[in-house]
Backbone and ligand atoms as CSV (ligand in chain L), in Angstrom:
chain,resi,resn,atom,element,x,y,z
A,1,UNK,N,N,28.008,64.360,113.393
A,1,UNK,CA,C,27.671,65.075,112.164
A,1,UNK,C,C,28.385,66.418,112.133
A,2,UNK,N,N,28.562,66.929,111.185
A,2,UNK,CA,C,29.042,68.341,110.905
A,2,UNK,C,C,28.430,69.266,110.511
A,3,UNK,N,N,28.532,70.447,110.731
A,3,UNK,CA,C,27.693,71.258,110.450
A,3,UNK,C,C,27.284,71.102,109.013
A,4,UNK,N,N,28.193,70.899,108.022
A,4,UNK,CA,C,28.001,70.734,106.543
A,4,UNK,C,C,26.784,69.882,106.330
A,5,UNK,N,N,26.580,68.655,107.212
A,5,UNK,CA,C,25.871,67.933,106.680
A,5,UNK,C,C,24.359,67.725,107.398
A,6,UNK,N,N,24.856,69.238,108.566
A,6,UNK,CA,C,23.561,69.229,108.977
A,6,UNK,C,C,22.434,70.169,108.045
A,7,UNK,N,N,23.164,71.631,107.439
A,7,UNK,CA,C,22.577,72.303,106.635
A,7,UNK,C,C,22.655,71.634,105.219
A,8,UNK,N,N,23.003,71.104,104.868
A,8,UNK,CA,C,22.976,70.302,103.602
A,8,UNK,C,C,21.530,70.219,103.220
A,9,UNK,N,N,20.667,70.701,101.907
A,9,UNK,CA,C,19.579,70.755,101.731
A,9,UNK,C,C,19.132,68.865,101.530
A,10,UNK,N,N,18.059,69.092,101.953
A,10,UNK,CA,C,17.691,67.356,101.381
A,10,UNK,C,C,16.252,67.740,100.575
A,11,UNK,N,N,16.171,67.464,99.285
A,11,UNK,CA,C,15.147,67.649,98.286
A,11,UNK,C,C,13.770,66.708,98.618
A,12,UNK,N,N,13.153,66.692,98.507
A,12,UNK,CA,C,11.712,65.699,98.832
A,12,UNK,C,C,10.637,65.748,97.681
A,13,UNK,N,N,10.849,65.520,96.118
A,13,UNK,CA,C,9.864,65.818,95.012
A,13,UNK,C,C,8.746,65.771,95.456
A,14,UNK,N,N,7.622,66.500,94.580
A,14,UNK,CA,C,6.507,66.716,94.967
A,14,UNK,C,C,4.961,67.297,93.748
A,15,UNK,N,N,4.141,66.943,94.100
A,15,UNK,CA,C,3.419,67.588,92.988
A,15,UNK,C,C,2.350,68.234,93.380
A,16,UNK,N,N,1.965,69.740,93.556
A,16,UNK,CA,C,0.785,70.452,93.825
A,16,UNK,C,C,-0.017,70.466,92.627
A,17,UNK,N,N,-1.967,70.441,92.603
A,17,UNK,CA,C,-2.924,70.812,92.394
A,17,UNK,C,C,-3.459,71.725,92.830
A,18,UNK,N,N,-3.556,72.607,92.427
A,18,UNK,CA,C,-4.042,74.467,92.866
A,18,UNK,C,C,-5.207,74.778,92.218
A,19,UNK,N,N,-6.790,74.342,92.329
A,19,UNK,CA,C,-7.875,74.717,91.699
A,19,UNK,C,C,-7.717,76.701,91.929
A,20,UNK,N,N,-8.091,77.107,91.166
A,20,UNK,CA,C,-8.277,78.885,91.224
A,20,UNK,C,C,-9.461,79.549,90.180
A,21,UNK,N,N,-9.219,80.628,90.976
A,21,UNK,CA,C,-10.540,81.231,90.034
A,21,UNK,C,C,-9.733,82.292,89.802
A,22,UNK,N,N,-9.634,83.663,87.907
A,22,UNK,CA,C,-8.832,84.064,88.754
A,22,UNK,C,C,-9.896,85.497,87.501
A,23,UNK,N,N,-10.107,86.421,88.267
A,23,UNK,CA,C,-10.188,87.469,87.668
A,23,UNK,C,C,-9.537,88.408,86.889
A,24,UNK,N,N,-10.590,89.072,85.730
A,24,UNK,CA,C,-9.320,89.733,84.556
A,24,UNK,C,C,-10.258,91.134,84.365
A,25,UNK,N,N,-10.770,91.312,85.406
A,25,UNK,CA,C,-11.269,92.636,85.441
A,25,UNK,C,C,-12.320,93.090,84.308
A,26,UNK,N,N,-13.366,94.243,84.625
A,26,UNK,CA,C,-14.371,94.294,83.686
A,26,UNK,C,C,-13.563,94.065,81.966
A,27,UNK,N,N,-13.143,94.652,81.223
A,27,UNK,CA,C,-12.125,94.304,80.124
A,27,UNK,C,C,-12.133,93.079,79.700
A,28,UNK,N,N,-11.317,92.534,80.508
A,28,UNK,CA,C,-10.772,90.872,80.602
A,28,UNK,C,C,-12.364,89.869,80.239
A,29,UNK,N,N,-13.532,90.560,81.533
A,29,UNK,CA,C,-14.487,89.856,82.249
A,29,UNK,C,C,-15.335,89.592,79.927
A,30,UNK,N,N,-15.264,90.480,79.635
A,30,UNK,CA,C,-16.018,91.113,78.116
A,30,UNK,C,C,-15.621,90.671,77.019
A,31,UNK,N,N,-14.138,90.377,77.225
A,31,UNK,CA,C,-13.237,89.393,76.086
A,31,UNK,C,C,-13.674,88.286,75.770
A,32,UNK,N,N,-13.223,87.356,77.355
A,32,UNK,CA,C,-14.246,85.818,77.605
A,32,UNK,C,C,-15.614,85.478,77.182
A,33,UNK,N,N,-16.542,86.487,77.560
A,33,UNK,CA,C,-18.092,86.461,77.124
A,33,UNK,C,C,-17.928,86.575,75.530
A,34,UNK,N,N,-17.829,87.672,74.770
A,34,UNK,CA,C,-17.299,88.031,73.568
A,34,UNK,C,C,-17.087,86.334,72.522
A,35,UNK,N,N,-15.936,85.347,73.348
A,35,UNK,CA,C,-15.350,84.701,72.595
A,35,UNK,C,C,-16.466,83.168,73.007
A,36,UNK,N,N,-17.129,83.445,74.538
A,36,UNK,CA,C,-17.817,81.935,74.427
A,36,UNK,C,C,-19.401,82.591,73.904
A,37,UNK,N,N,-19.975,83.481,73.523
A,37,UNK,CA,C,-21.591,83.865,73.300
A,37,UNK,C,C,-21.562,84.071,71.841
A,38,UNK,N,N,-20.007,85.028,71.176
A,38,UNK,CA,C,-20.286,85.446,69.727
A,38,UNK,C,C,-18.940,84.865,69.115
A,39,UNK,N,N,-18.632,84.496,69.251
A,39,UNK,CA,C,-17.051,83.427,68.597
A,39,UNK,C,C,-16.024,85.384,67.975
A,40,UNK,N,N,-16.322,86.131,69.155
A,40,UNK,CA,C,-16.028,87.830,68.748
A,40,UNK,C,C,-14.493,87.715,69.309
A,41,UNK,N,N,-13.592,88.479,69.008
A,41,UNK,CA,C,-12.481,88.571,69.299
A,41,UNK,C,C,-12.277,90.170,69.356
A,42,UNK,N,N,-12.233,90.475,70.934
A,42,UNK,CA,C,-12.162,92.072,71.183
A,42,UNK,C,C,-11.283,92.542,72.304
A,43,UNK,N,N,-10.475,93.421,71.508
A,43,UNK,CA,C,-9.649,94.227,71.808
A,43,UNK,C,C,-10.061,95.719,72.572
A,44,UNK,N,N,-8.935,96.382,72.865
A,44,UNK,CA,C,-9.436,97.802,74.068
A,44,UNK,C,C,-8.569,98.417,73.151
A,45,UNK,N,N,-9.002,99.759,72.786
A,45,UNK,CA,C,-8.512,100.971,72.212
A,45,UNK,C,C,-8.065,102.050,73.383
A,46,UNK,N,N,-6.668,102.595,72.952
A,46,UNK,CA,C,-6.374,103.531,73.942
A,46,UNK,C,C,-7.169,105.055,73.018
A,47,UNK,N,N,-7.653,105.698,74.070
A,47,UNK,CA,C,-7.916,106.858,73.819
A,47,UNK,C,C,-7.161,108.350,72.723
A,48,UNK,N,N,-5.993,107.845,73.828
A,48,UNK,CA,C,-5.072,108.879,73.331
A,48,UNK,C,C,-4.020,108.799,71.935
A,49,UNK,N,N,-3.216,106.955,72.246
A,49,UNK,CA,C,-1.850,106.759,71.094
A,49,UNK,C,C,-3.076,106.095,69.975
A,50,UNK,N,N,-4.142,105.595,70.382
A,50,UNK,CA,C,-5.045,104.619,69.263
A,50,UNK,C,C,-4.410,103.274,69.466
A,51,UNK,N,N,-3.593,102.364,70.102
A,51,UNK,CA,C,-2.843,101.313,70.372
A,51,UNK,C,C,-4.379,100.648,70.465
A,52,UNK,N,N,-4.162,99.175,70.199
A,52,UNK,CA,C,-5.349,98.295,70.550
A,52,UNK,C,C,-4.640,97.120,70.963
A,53,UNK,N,N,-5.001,96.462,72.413
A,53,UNK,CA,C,-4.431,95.888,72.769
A,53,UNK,C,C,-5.431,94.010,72.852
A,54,UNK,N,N,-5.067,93.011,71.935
A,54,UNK,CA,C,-5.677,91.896,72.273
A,54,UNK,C,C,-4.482,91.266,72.779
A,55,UNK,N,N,-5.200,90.328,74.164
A,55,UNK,CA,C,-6.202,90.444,74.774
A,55,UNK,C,C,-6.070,91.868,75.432
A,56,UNK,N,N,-7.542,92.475,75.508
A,56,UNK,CA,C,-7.880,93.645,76.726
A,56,UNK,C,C,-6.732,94.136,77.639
A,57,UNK,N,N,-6.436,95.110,78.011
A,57,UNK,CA,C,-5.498,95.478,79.261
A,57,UNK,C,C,-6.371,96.524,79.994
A,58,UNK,N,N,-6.052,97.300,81.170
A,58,UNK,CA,C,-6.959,98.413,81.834
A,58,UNK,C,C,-5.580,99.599,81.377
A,59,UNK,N,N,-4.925,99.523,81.036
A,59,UNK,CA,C,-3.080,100.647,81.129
A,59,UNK,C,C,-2.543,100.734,80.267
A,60,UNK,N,N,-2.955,101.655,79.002
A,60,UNK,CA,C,-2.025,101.394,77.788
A,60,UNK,C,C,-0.906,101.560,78.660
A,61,UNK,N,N,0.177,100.657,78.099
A,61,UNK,CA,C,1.442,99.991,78.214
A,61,UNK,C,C,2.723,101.594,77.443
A,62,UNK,N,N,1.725,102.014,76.564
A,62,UNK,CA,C,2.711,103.314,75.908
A,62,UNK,C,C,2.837,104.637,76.574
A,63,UNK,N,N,1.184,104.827,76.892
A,63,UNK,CA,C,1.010,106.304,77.305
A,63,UNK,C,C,0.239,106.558,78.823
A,64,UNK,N,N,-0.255,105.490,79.639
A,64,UNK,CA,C,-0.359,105.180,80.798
A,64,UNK,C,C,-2.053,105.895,81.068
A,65,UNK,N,N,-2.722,105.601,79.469
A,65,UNK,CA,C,-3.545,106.067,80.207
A,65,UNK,C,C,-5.163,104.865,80.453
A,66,UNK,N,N,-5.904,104.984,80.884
A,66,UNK,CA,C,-6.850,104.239,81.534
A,66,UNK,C,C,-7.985,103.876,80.084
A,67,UNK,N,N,-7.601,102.293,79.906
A,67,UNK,CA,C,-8.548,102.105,78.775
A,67,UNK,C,C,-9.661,101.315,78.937
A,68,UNK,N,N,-10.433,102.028,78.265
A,68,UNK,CA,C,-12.519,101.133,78.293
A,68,UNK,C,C,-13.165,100.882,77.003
A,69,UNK,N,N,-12.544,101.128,75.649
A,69,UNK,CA,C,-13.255,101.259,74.941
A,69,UNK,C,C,-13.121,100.017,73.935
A,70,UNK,N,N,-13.818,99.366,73.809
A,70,UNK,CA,C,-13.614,98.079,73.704
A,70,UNK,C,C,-13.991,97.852,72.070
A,71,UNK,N,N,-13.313,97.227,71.045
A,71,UNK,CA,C,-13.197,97.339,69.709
A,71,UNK,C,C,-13.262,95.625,69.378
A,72,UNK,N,N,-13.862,95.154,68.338
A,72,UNK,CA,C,-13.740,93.916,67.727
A,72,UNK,C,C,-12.692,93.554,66.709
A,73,UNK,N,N,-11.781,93.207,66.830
A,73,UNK,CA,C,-10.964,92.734,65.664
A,73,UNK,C,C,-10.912,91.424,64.849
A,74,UNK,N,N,-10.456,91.252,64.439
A,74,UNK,CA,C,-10.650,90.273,62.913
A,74,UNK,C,C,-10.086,89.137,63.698
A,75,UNK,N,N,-10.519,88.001,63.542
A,75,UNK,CA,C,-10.218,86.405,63.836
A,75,UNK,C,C,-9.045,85.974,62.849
A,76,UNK,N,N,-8.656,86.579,61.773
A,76,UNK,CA,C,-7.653,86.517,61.163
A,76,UNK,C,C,-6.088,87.690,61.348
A,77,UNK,N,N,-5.268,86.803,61.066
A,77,UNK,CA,C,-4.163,87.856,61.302
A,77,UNK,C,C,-2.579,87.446,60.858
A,78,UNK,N,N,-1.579,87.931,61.683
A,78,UNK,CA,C,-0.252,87.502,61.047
A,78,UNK,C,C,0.618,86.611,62.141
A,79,UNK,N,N,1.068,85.925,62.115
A,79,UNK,CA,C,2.196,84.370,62.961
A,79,UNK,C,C,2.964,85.714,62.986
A,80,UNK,N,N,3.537,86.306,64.324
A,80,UNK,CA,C,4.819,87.029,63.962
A,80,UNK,C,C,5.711,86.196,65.087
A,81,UNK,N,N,5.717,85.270,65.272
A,81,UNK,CA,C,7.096,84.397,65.637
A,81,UNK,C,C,6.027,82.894,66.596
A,82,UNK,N,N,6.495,81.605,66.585
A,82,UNK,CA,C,6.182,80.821,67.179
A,82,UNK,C,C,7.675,79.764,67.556
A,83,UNK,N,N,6.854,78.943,68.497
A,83,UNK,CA,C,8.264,77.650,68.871
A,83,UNK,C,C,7.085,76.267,68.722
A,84,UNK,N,N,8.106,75.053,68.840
A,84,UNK,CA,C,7.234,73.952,68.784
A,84,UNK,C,C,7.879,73.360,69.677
A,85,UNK,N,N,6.868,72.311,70.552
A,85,UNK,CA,C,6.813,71.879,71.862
A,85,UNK,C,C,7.174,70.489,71.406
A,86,UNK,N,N,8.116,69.997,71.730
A,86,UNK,CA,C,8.236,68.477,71.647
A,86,UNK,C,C,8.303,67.862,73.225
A,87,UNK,N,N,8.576,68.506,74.559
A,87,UNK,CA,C,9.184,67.931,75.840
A,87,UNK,C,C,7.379,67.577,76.326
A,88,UNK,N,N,7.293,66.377,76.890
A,88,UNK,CA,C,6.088,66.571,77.631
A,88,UNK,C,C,6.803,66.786,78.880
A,89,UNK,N,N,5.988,68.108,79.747
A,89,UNK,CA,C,6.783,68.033,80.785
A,89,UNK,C,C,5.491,67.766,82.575
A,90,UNK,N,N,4.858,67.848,81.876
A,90,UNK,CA,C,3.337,67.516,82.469
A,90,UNK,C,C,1.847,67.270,81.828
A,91,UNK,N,N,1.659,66.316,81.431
A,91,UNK,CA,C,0.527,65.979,80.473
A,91,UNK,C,C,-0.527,66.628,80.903
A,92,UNK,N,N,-0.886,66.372,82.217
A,92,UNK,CA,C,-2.433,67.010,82.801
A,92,UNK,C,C,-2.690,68.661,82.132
A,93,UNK,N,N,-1.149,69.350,82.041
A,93,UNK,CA,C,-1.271,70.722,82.321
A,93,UNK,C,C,-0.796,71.539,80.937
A,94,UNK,N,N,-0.479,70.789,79.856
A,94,UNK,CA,C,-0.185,70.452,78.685
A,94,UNK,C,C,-1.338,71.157,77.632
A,95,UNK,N,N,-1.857,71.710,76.742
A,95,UNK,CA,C,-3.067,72.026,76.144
A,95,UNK,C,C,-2.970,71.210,74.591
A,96,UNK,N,N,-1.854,70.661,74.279
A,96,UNK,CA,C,-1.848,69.642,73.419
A,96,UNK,C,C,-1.039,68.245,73.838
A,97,UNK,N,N,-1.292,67.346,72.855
A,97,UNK,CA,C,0.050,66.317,72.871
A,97,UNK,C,C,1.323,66.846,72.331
A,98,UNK,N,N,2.435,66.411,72.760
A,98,UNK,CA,C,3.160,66.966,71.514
A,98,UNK,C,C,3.494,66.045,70.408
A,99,UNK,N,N,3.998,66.358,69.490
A,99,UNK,CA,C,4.341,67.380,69.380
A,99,UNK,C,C,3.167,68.703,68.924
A,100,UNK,N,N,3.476,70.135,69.255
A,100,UNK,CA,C,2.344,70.633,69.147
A,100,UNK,C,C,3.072,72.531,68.684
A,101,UNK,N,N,2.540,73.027,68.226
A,101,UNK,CA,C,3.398,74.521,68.011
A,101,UNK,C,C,2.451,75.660,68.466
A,102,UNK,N,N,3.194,76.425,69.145
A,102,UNK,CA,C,2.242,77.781,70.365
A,102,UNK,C,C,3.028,78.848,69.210
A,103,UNK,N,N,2.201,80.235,68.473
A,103,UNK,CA,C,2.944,81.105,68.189
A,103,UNK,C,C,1.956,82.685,68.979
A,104,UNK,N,N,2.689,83.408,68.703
A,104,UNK,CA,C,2.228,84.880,68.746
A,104,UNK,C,C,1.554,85.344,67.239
A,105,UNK,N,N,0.032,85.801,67.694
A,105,UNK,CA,C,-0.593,86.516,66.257
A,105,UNK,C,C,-0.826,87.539,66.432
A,106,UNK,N,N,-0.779,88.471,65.719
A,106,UNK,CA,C,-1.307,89.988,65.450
A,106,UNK,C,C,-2.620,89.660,64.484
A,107,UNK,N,N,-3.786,90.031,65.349
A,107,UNK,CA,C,-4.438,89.735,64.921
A,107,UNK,C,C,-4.873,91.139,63.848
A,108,UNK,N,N,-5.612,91.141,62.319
A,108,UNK,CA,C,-5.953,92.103,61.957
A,108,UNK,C,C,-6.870,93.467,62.593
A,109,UNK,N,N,-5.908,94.627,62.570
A,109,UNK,CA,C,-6.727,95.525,63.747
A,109,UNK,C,C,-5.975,95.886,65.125
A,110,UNK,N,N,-5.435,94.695,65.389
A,110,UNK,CA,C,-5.074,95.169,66.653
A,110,UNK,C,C,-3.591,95.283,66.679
A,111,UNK,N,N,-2.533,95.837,67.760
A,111,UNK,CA,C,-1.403,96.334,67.492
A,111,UNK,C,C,-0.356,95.311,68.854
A,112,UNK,N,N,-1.027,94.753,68.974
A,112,UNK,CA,C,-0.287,93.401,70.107
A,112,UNK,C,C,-0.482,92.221,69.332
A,113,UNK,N,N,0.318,91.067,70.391
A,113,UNK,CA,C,0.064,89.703,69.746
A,113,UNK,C,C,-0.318,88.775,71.044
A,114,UNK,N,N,-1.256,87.821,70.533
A,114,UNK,CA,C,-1.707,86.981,71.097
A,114,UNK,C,C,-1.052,85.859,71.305
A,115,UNK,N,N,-0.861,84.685,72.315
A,115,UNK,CA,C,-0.483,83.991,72.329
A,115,UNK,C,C,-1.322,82.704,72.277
A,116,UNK,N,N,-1.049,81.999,71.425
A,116,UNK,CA,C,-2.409,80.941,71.360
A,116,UNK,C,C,-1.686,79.715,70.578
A,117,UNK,N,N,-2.473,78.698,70.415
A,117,UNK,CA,C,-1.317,77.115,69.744
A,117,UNK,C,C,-1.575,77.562,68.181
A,118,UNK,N,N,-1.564,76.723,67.164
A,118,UNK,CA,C,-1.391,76.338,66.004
A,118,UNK,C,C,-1.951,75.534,65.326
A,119,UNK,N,N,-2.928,75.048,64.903
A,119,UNK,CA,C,-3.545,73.521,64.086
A,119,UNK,C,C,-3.528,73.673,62.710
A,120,UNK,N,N,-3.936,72.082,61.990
A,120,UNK,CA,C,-3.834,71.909,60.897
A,120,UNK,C,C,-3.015,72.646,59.985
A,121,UNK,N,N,-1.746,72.761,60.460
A,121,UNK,CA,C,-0.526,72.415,60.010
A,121,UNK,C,C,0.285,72.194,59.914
A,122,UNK,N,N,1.169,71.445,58.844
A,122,UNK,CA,C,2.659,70.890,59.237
A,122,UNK,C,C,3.334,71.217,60.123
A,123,UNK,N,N,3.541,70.772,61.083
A,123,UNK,CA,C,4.978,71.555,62.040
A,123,UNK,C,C,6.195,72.295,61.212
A,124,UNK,N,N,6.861,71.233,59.837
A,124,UNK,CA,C,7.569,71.662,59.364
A,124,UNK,C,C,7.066,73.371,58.073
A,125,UNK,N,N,5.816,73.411,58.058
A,125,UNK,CA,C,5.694,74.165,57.211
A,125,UNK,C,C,5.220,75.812,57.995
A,126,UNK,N,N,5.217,75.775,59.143
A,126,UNK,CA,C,5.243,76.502,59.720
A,126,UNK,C,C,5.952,78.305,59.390
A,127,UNK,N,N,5.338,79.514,58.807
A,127,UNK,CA,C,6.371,80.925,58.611
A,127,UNK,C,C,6.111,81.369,58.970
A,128,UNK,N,N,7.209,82.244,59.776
A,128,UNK,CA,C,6.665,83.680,60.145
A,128,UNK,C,C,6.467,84.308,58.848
A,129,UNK,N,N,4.811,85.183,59.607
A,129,UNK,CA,C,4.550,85.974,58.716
A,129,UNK,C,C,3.305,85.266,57.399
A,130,UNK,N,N,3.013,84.171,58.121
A,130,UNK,CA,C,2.345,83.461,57.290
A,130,UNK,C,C,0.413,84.002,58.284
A,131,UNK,N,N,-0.642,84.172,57.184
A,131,UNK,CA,C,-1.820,84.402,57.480
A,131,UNK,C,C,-2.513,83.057,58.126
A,132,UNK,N,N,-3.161,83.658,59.023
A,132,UNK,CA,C,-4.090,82.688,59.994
A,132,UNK,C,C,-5.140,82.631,60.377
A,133,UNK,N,N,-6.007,82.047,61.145
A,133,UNK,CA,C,-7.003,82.341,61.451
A,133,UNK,C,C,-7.841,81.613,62.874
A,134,UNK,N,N,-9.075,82.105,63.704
A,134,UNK,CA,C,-9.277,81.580,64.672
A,134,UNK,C,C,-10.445,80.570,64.079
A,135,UNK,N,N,-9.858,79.668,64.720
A,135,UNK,CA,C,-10.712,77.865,64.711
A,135,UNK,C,C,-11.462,77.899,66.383
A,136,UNK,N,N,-12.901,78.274,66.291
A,136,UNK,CA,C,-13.334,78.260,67.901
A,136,UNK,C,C,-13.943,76.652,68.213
A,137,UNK,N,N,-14.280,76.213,69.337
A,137,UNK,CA,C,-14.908,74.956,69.417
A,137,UNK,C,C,-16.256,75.219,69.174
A,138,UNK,N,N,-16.769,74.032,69.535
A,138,UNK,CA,C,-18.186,74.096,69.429
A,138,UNK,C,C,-19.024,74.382,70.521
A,139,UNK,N,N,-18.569,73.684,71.751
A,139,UNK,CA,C,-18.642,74.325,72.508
A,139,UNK,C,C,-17.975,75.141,73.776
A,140,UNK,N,N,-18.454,76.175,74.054
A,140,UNK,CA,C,-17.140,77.045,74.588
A,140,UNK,C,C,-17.428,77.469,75.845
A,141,UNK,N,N,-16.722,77.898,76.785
A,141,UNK,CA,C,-16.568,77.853,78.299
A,141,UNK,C,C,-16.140,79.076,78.619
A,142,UNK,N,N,-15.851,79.826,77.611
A,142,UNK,CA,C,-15.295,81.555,78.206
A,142,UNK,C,C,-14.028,81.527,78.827
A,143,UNK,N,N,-13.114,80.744,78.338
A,143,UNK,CA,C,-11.472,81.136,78.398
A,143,UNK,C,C,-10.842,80.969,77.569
A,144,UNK,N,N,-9.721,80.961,77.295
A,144,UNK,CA,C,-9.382,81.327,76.307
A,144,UNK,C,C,-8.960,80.014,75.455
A,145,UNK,N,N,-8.940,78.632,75.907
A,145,UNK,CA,C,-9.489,77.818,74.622
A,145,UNK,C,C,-10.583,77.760,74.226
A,146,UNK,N,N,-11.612,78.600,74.236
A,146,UNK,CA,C,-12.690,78.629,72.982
A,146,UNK,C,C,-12.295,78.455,71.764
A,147,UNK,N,N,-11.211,79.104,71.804
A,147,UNK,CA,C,-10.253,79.397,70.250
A,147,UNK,C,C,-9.383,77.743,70.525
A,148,UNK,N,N,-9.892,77.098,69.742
A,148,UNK,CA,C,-9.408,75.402,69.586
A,148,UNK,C,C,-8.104,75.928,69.364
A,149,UNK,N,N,-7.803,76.669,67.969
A,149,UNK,CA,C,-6.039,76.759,67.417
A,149,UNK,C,C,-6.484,77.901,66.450
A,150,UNK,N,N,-5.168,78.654,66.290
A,150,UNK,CA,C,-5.307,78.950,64.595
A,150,UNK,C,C,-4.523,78.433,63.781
A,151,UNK,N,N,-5.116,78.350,62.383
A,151,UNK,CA,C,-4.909,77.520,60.991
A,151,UNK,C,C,-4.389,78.685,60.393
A,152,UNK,N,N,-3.948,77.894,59.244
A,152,UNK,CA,C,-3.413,79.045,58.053
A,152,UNK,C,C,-4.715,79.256,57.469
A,153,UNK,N,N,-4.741,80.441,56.756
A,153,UNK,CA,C,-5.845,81.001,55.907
A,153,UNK,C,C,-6.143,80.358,54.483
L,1,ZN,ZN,ZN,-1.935,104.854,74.716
């Protein structure tokens, strides 16, 4: 053999299952409760710039300073950009079939965007900039599919 073909990588596919628990800090912990007890959608106000960040953060991201003050914003809001999923690339781990469309919302109130799927509507009719709204289940588990999808308004 040669050295070439002794370091030569040899691949071996494989598939891990990783059960976890994973903490999102008091903030985070208030969001979850919020969305599985009152179908509430709440955001953290910075003190200082007024930024509101959904979901929750502990660090405005602008002015670095330490946020607690926790604000409710509107279940409705604006699509400011999405993609649509056609590849299945792991079903188990998948949160729809596809085809299926994930966008970013600004929700009314708050000054970030959420990332969450899309329902009851066309794939093709899909705009940025088009009004939406949160569709919660019925019953809910305190993460963040409580929120089934948002719909157009
Ligand atoms: Zn700030």
């Amino acid at each position: 053999m040669t050295s070439e073909e002794i370091t030569a990588p040899h691949m071996v596919p494989g598939r891990l299952y990783v059960p976890y628990f994973n903490y999102y800090g008091a903030p985070g912990s208030e969001f979850y409760r919020q969305l599985r007890d009152n179908k509430k959608i709440m955001g953290i106000k910075c003190p200082q710039c007024k930024k509101v960040y959904v979901p929750p953060r502990s660090v405005c991201a602008a002015c670095f300073n330490n946020l607690s003050e926790l604000v409710e914003v509107s279940s409705k809001g604006t699509l400011l950009t999405y993609t649509v999923i056609h590849y299945t690339y792991s079903p188990s781990y998948q949160p729809a079939d596809v085809p299926y469309a994930c966008g970013i919302i600004q929700l009314d109130g708050a000054d970030t965007g959420l990332c969450h799927l899309l329902g009851e509507v066309d794939l093709d009719k899909i705009t940025i900039g088009m009004q939406i709204e949160a569709v919660f289940k019925d019953e809910r588990k305190g993460n963040i599919l409580d929120i089934k999808y948002f719909r157009p308004v």
